[in-house]
C-alpha atoms as a printed R data frame, in Angstrom:
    type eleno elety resid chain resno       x       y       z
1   ATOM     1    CA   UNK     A     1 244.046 103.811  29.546
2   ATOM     2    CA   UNK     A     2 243.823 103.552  33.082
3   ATOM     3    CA   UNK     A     3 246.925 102.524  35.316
4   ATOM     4    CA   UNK     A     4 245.044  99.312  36.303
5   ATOM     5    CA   UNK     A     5 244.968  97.660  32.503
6   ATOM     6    CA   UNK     A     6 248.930  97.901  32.871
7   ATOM     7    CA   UNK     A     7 250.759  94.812  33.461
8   ATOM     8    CA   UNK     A     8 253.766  95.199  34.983
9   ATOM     9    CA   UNK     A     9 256.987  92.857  34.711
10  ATOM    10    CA   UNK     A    10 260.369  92.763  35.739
11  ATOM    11    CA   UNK     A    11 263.054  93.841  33.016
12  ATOM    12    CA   UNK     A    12 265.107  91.458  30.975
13  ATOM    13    CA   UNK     A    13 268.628  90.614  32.217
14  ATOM    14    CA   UNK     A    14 269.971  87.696  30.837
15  ATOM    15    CA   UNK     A    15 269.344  86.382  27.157
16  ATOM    16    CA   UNK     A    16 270.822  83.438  25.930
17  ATOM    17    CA   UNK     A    17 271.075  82.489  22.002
18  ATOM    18    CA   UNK     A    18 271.082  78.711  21.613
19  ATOM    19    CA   UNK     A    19 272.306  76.906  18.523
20  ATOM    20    CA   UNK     A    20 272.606  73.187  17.551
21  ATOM    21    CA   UNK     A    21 269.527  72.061  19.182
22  ATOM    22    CA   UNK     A    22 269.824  69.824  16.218
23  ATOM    23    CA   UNK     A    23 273.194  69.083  15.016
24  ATOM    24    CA   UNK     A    24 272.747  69.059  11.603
25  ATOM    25    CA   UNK     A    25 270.975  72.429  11.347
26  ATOM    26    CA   UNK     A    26 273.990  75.041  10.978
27  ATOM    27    CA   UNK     A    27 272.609  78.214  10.768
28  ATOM    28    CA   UNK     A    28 272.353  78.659  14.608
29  ATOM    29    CA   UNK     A    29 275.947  76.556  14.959
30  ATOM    30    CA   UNK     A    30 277.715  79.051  12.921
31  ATOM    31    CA   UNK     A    31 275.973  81.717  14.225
32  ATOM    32    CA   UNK     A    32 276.579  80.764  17.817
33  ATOM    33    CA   UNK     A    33 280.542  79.958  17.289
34  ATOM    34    CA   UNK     A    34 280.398  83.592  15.966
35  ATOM    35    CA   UNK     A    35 279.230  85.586  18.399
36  ATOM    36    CA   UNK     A    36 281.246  83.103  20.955
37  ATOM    37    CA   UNK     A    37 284.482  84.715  19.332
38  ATOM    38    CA   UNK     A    38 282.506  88.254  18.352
39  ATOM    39    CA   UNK     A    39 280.409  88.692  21.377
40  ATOM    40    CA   UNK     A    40 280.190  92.473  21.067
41  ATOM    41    CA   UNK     A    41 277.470  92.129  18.329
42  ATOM    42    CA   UNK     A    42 275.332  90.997  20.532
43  ATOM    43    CA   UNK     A    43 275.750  92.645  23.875
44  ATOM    44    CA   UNK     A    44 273.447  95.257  24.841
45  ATOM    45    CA   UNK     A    45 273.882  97.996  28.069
46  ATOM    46    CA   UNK     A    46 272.397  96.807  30.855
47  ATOM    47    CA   UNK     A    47 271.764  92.923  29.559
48  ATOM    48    CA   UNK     A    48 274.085  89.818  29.621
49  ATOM    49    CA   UNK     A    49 273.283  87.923  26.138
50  ATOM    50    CA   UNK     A    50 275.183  84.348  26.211
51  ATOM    51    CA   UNK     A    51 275.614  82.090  22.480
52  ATOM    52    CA   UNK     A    52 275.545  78.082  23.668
53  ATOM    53    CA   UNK     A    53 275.979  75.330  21.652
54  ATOM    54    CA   UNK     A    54 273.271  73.006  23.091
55  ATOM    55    CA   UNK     A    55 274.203  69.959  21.899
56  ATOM    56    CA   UNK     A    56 277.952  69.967  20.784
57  ATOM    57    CA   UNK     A    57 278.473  65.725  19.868
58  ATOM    58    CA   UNK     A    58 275.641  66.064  17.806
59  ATOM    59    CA   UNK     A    59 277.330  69.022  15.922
60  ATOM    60    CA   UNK     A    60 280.501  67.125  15.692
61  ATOM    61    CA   UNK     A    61 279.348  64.022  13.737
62  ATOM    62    CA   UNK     A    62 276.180  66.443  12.109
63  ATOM    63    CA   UNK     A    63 273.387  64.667  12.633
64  ATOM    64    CA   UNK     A    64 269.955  65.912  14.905
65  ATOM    65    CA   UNK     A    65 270.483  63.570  18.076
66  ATOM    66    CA   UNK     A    66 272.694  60.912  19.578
67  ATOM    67    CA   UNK     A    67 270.195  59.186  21.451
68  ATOM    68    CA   UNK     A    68 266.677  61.312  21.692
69  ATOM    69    CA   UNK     A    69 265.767  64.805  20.182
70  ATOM    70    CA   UNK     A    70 267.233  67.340  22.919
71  ATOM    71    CA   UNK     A    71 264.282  69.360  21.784
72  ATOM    72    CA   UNK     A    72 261.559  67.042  23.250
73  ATOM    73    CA   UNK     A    73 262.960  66.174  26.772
74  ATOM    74    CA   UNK     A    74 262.416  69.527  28.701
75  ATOM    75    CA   UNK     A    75 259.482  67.762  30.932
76  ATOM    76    CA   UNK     A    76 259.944  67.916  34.820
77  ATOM    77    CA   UNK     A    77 260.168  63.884  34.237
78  ATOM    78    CA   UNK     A    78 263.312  63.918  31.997
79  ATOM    79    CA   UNK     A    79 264.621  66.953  33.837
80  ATOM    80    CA   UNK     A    80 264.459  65.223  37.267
81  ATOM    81    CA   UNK     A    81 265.692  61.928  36.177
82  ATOM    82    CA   UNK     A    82 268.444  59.636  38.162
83  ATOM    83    CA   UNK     A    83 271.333  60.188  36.137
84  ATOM    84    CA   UNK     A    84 272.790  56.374  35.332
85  ATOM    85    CA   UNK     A    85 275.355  55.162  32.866
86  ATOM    86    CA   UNK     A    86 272.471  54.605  30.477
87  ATOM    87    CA   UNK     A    87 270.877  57.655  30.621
88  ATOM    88    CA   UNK     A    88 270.131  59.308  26.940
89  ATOM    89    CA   UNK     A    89 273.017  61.505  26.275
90  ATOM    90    CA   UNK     A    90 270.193  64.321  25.253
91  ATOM    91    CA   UNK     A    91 268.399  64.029  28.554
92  ATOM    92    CA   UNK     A    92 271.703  64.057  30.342
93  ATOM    93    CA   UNK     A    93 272.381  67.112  28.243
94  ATOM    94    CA   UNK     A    94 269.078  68.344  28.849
95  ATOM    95    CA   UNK     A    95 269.674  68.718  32.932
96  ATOM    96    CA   UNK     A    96 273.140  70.061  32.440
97  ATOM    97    CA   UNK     A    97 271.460  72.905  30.546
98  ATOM    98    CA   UNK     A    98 268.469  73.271  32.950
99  ATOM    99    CA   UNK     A    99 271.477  73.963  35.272
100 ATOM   100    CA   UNK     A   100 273.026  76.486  33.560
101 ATOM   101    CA   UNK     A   101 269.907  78.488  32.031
102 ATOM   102    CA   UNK     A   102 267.307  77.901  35.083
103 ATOM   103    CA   UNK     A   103 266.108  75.801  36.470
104 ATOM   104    CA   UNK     A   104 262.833  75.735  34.677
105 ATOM   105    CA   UNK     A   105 259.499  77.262  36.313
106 ATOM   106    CA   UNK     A   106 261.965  79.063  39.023
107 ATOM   107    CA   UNK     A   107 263.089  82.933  39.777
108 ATOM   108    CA   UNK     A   108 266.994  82.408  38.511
109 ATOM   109    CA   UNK     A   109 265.664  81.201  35.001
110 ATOM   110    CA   UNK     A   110 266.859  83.259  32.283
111 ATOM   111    CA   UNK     A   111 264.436  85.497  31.076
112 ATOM   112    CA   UNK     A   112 264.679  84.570  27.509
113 ATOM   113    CA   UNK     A   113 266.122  82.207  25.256
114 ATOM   114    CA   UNK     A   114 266.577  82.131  21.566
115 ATOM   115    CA   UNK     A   115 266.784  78.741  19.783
116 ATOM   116    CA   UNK     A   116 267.820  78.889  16.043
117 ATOM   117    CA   UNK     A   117 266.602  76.224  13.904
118 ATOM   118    CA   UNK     A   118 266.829  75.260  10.024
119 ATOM   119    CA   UNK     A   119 264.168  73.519   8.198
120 ATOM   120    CA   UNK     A   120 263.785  71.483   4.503
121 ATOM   121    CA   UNK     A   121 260.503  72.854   3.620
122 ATOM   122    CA   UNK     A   122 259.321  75.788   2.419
123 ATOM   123    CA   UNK     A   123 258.397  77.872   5.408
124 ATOM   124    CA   UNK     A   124 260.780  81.005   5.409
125 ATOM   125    CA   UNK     A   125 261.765  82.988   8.748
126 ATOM   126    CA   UNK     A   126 258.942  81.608  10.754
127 ATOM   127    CA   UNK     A   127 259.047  82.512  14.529
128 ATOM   128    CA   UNK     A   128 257.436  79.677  17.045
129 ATOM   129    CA   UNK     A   129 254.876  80.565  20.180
130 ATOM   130    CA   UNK     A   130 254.095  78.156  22.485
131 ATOM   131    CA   UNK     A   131 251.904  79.995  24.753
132 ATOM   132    CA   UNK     A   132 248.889  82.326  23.940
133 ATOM   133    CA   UNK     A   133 248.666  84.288  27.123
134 ATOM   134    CA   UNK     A   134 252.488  84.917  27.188
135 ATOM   135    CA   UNK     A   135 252.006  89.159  26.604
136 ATOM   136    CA   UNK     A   136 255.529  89.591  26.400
137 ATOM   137    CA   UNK     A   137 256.754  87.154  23.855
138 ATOM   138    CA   UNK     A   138 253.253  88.760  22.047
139 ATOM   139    CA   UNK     A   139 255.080  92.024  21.568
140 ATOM   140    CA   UNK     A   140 258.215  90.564  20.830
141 ATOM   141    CA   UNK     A   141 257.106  88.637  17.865
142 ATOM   142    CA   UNK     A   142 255.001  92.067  16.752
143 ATOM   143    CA   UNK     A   143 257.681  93.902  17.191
144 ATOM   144    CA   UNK     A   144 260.121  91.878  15.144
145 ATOM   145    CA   UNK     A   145 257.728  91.372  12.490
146 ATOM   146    CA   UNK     A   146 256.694  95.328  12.047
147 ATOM   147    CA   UNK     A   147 260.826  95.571  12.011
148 ATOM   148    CA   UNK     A   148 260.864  92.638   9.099
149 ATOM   149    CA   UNK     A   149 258.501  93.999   6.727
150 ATOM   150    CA   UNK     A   150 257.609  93.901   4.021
151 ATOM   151    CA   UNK     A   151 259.104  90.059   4.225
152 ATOM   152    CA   UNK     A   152 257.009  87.847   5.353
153 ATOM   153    CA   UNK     A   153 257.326  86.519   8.655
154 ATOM   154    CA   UNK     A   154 254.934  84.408   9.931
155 ATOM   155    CA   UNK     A   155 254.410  83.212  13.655
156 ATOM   156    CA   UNK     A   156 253.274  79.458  14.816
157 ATOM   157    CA   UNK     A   157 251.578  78.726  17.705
158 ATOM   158    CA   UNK     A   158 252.097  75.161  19.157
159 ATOM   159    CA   UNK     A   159 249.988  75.284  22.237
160 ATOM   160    CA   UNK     A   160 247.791  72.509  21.238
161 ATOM   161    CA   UNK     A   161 247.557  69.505  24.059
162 ATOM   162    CA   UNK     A   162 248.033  66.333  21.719
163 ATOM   163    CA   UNK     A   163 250.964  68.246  20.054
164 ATOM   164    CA   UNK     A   164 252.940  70.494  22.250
165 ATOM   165    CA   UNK     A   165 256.649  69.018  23.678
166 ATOM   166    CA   UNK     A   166 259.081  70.278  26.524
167 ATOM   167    CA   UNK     A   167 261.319  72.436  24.171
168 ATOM   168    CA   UNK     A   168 264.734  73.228  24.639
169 ATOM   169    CA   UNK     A   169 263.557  77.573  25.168
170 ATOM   170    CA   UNK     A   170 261.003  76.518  27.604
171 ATOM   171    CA   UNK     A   171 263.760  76.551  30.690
172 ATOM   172    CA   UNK     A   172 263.109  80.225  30.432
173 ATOM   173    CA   UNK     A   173 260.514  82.871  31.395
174 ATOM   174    CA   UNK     A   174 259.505  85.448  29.208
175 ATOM   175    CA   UNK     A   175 258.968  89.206  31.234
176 ATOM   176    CA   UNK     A   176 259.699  92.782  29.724
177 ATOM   177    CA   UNK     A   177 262.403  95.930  29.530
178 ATOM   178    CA   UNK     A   178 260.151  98.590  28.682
179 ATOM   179    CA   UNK     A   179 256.706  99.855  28.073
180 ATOM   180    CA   UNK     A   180 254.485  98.220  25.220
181 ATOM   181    CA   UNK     A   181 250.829  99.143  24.273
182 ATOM   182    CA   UNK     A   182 248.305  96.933  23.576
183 ATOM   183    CA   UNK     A   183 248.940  94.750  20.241
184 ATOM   184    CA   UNK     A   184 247.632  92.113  18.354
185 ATOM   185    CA   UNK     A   185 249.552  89.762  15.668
186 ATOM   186    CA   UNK     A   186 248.063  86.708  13.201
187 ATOM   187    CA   UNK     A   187 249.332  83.785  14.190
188 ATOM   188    CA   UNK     A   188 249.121  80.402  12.660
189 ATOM   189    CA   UNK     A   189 247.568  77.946  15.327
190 ATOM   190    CA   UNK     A   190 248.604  74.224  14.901
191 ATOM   191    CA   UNK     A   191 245.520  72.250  14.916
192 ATOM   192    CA   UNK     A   192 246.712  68.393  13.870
193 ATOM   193    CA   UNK     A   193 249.525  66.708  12.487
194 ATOM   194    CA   UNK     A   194 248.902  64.600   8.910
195 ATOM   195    CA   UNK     A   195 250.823  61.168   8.000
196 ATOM   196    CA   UNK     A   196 251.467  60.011   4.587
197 ATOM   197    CA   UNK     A   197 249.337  57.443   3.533
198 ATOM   198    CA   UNK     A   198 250.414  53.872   4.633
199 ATOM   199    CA   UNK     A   199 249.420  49.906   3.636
200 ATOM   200    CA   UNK     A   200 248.966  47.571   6.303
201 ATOM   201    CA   UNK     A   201 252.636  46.894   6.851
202 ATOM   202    CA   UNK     A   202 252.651  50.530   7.866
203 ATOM   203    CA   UNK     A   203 254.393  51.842   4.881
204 ATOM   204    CA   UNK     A   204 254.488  54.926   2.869
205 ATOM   205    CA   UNK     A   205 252.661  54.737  -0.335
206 ATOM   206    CA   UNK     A   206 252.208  58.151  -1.373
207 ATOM   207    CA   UNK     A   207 254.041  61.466  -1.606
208 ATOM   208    CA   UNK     A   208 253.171  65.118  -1.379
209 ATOM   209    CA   UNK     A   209 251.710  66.578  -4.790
210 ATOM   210    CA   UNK     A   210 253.465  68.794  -6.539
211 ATOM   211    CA   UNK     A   211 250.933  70.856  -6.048
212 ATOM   212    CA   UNK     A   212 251.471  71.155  -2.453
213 ATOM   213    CA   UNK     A   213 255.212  70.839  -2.703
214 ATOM   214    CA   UNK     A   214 256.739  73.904  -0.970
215 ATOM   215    CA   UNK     A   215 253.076  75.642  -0.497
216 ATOM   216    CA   UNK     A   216 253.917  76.580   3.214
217 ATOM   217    CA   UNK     A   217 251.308  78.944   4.916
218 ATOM   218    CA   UNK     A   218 249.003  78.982   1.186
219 ATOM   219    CA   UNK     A   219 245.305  78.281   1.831
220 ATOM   220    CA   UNK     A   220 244.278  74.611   1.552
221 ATOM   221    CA   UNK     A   221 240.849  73.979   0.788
222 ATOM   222    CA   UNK     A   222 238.315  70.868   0.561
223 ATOM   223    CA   UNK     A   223 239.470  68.974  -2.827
224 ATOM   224    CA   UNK     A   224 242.840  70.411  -3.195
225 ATOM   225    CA   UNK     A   225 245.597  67.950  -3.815
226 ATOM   226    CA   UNK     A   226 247.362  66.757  -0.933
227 ATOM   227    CA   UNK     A   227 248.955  63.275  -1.894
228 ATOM   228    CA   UNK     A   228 250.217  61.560  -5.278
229 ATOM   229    CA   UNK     A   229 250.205  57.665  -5.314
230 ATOM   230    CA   UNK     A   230 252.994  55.319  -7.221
231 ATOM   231    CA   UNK     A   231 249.536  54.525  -9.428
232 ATOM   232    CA   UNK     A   232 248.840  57.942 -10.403
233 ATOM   233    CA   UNK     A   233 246.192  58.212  -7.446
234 ATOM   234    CA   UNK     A   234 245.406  61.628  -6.282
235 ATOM   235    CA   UNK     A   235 244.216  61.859  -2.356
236 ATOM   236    CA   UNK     A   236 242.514  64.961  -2.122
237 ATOM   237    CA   UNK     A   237 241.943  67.127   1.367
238 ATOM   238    CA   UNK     A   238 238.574  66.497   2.794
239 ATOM   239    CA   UNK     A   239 237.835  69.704   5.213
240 ATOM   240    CA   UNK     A   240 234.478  72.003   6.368
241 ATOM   241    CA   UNK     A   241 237.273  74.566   6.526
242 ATOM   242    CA   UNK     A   242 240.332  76.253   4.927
243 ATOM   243    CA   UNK     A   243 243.543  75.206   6.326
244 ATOM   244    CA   UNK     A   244 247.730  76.166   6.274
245 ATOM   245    CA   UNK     A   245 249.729  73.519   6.094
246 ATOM   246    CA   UNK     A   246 253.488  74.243   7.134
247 ATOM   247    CA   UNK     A   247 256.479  71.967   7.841
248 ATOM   248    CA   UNK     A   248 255.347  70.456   4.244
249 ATOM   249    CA   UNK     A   249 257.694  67.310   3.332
250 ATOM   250    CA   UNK     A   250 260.277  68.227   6.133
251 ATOM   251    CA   UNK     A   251 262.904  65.653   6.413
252 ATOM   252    CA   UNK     A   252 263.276  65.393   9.620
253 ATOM   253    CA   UNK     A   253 259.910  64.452  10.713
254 ATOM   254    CA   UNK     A   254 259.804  61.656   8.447
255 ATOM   255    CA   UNK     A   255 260.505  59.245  11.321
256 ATOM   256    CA   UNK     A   256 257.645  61.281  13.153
257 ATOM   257    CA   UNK     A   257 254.801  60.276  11.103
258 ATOM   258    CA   UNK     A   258 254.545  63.488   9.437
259 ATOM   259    CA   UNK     A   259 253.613  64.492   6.011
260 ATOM   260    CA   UNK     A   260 252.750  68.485   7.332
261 ATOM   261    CA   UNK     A   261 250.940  70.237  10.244
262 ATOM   262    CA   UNK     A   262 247.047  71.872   9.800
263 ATOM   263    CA   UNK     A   263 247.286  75.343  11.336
264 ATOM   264    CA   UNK     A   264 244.250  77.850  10.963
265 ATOM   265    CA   UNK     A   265 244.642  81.524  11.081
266 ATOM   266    CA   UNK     A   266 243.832  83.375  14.884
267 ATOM   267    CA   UNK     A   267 244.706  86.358  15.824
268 ATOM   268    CA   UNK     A   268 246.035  86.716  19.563
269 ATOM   269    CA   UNK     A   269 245.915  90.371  21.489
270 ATOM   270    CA   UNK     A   270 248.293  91.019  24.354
271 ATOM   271    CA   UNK     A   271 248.133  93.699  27.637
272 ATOM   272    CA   UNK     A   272 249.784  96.658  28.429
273 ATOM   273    CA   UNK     A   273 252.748  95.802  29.729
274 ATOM   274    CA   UNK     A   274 256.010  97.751  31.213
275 ATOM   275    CA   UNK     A   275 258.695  97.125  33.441
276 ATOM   276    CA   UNK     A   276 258.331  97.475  36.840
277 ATOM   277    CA   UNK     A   277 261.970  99.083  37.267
278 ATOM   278    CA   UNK     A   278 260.620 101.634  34.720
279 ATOM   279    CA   UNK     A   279 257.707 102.624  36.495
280 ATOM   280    CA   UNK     A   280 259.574 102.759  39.593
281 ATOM   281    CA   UNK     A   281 262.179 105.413  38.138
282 ATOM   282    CA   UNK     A   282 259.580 107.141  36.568
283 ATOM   283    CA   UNK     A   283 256.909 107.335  39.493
C-alpha cells in the first residue's frame, strides 16, 4: 500500500463518557457516578477521559426528559437559540453541554464521546453510526466487535435524511491514535420507521405479533407476521425485499409513532488511517 492511500488524523485527547441522556435509562447513570468517584478505570496515558451526567433533573425524578428529548436538540438552531425564561430545560441543557464538550463542528470539540443508552426491546449491545464516511469511528466499531466475539454485537447506521436527529455525541469529532488498516464491518442501515396500525381517530388498534415480539436483527420477509388485531386480524409485511427490524415494541418511542425501524444489511469499508503525531515520530 502506497503512502498516498493513508489517511492521516490527529490523535485522540479528550474522551468523554456521557450517561443519562435519558433519565430513566440507568445503566450509563450508574456507570457514570462510578467512574466520577473511580476515575482510574478509565484513564488512559496520554488521554483525558471525563464521565458527565447529561441531564441530571431528569435522573432525579427518572423519567427521559423534562421538557424535550436532550437527544434530539443538537441542531445549530437549538444550539444557537436566545436563551429566555421559557426556553426547554433540554435545549438550555443542550448549549451548556455544547460549551463544555465543543462547540460542535469546531477545532476544541472533543474528539469523542460515548453516550450509554438502555432499551425495552430485544436488541442486545448494539453500537449506533451516524455517518458512513466517518473511517475512524469505522475501525472503532470493528475493533470493538472483533474484541466482543463471539457475542453478537451488531452496529446501526442512522444516516438516513427523513430519520437522522442532532444527537447528544454529535458535539464531537471523531479522528485517530494510531495506525489502522483497511477494514470493513456489516452494518444494519435504517431505511424507514413503521407505526402501529391506527383508526381514524388516530388510535392504536393492533400490537406486535408474538411472532415478532423480541425478533431484533432476525430476517423479515414478505408475509411474515408483523401485527395482531383485538379481532384476531393478522397484518402481514408486504416487501420485494428481506428486512431487520430493530427497536421492536420499544417503550419509549411509543409517543413517536413507532412500532420498529426497517434496516437492511450493507457493509461499509473504511481507509487507512494513522495519526499524524505517529507518523511524525516515526518519519
Amino acid at each position: 500500500m502506497t503512502s498516498s492511500s493513508v489517511v492521516d488524523k490527529p490523535p485522540v485527547r479528550r474522551v468523554a463518557i456521557f450517561g443519562g441522556t435519558h433519565g430513566n435509562e440507568l445503566s450509563g447513570v450508574f456507570l457514570v457516578k462510578h467512574w466520577q468517584e473511580n476515575g482510574a478505570e478509565i484513564q488512559r496515558t496520554g488521554v483525558e477521559v471525563k464521565p458527565f451526567l447529561t441531564n441530571p433533573r431528569a435522573v432525579k425524578k427518572c423519567t427521559r426528559y423534562i421538557d424535550c428529548d436532550l437527544n434530539r436538540v443538537f441542531d445549530f438552531d437549538n444550539l444557537g437559540r436566545t436563551v429566555v425564561e421559557d426556553i426547554p430545560y433540554e435545549v438550555r441543557r443542550a448549549q451548556e453541554i455544547n460549551h463544555i464538550f465543543g462547540p460542535k463542528g469546531s477545532d476544541d470539540a472533543y474528539d469523542l464521546i460515548f453516550d450509554l443508552h438502555n432499551t425495552t426491546s430485544n436488541m442486545g449491545g448494539t453500537l449506533i453510526l451516524e455517518n458512513s464516511r466517518d473511517d475512524f469511528t469505522i475501525h472503532m466499531f470493528h475493533y470493538i466487535k472483533n474484541a466482543l466475539a463471539p457475542e453478537r454485537c451488531p452496529v446501526l447506521l442512522i444516516e438516513h435524511p427523513s430519520l437522522k436527529y442532532a444527537t447528544t455525541r454529535s458535539v464531537a469529532k471523531h479522528p485517530v491514535g494510531k495506525e489502522f488498516p483497511p477494514c470493513t464491518i456489516e452494518v444494519f442501515k435504517i431505511m424507514e420507521k413503521v407505526d402501529y396500525p391506527r383508526n381514524k381517530n388516530d388510535e392504536v388498534i393492533a400490537i406486535i405479533h408474538p411472532k415478532l415480539q423480541d425478533q431484533d436483527w432476525q430476517p423479515l420477509n414478505n408475509g411474515d407476521p408483523l401485527f395482531l388485531t383485538l379481532d384476531g386480524e393478522v397484518i402481514a409485511y408486504k416487501g420485494d425485499c428481506t428486512v431487520y427490524p430493530t427497536f421492536i415494541n420499544e417503550a419509549a418511542y411509543y409517543e413517536k409513532k413507532q412500532a420498529f425501524v426497517k434496516t437492511v444489511k450493507v457493509n461499509l469499508t473504511a481507509k487507512h488511517i494513522r495519526s499524524s503525531v505517529l507518523d511524525q515520530n516515526t518519519s
